[in-house]
C-alpha positions in Angstrom: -53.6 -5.3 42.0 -55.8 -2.6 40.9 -56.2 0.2 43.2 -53.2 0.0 44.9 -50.2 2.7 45.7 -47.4 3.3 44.0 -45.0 5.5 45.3 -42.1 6.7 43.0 -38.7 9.1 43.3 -39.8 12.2 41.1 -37.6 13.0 38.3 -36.2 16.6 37.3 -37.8 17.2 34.1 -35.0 17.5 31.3 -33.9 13.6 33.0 -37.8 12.7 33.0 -37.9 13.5 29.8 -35.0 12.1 28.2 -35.4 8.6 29.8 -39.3 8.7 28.7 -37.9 9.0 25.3 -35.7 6.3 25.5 -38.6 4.4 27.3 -41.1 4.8 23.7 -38.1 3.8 21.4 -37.4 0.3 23.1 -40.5 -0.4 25.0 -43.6 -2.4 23.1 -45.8 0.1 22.2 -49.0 -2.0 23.4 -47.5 -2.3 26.4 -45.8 0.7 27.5 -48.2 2.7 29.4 -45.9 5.2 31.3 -43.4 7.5 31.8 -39.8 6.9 33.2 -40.3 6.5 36.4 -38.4 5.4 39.6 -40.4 3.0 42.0 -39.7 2.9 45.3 -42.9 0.9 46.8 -45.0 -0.8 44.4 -48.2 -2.0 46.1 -49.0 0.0 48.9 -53.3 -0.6 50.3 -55.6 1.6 49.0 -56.8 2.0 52.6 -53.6 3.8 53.0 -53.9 6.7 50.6 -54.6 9.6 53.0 -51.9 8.2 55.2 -49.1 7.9 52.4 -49.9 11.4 51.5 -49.1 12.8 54.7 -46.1 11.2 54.9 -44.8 11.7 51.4 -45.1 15.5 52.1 -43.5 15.4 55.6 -40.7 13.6 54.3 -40.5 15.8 51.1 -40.7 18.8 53.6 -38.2 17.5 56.1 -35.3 16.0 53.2 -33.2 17.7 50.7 -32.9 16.2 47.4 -31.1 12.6 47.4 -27.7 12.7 45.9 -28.2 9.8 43.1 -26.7 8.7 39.9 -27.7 6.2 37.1 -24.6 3.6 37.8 -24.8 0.8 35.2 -26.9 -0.2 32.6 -28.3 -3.7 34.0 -30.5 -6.2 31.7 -33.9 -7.6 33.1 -33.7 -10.7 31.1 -36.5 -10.0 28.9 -35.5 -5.8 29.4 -32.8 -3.5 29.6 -32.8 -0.8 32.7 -30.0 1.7 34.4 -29.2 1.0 37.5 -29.8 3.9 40.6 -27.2 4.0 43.1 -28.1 6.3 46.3 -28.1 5.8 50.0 -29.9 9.3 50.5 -32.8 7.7 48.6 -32.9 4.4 50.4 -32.8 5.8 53.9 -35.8 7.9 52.6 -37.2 4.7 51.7 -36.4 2.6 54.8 -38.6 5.4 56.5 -41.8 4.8 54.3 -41.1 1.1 54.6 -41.0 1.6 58.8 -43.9 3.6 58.5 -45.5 0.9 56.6 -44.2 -2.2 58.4 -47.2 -5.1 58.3 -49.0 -3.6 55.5 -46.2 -3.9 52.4 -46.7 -6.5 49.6 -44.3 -9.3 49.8 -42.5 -7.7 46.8 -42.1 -4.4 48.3 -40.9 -6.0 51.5 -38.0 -7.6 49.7 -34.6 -6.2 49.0 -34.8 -3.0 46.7 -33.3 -3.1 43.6 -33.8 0.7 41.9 -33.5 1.1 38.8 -35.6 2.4 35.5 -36.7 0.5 33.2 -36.4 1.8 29.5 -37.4 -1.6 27.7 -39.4 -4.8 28.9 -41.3 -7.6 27.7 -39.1 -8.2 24.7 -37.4 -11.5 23.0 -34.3 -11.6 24.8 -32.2 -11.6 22.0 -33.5 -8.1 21.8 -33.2 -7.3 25.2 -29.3 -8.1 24.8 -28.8 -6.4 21.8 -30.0 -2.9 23.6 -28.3 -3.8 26.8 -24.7 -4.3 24.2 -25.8 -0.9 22.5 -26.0 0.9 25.4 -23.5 -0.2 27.5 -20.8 0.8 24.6 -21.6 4.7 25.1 -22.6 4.5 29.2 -21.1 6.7 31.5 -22.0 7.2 35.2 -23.7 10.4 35.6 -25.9 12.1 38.1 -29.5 11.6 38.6 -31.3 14.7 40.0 -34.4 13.4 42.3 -36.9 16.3 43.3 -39.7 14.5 44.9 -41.9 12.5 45.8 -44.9 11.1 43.7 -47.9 9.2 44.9 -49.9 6.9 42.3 -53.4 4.5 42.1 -52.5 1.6 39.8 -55.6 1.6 37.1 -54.9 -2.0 35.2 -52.4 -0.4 33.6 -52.2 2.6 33.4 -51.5 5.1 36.6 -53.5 7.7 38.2 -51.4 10.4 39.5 -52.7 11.3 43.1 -49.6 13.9 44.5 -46.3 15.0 43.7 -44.4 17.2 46.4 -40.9 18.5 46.2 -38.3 18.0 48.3 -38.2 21.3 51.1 -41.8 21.5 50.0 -42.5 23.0 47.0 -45.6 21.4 45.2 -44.2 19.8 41.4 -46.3 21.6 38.6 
């Protein structure tokens, strides 16, 4: 659905970053277009992007940072992800979803399930022989959220269109 809004949990940077790089080393290469990322709405209408900006910095304004951890290391079938556990995160959430009611995708209006996705679109035998490697050396462990991120879905790729930190401080 090109063109429409995707609204993600912002990482800190030394998580981004490691996740990202776990992301190149088990994702297809032709396929992997982005970063680590947390989605919290997937298809939101382009109609809506003035709107979803206001919000996303009043929320970010009005919120402290979620408490959230990476739980489990969960497979995807054909893709291996860690599992997000926090109820900070999915209250923030229920709010964009309120604010939103009548205009999410059928997917988005579904149950949320977050998570991020470090390989996908694999052979499953693959897929199971990450999910195996990683889950020997897992351990629960924080997940520091800053912010909030707004995005334009480009075929592909994403456009980034805002990022604001929790208490309000723009994200470089």
């Amino acid at each position: 659905m090109s063109g429409a809004l995707i609204v993600t949990a912002a990482l800190e940077r030394r998580i981004h970053d490691r996740l990202t790089g776990e992301r190149k080393a088990h994702f297809p290469a032709e396929r992997n277009y982005l970063d680590a990322h947390l989605t919290m709405f997937h298809a939101l209408p382009p109609s809506c992007e003035s709107e979803a900006e206001s919000l996303l910095k009043r929320i970010a304004n009005d919120c402290k940072p979620p408490r959230a951890r990476l739980s489990d290391v969960i497979s995807l079938g054909r893709g291996v992800a860690y599992k997000v556990e926090s109820d900070d995160l999915r209250r923030i959430r229920d709010v964009i979803a309120d604010h939103f009611h009548g205009m999410l995708s059928a997917q988005d209006s579904q149950g949320w399930r977050p998570h991020i996705t470090i390989q996908n679109k694999v052979k499953p035998f693959e897929a199971k022989a990450l999910l195996d490697e990683k889950r020997e050396t897992f351990e629960p462990r924080p997940l520091d959220i800053i912010g909030l991120s707004l995005h334009r879905y480009m075929d592909g790729p994403w456009e980034k269109l805002g990022s604001w930190r929790f208490r309000g401080l723009d994200i470089a």
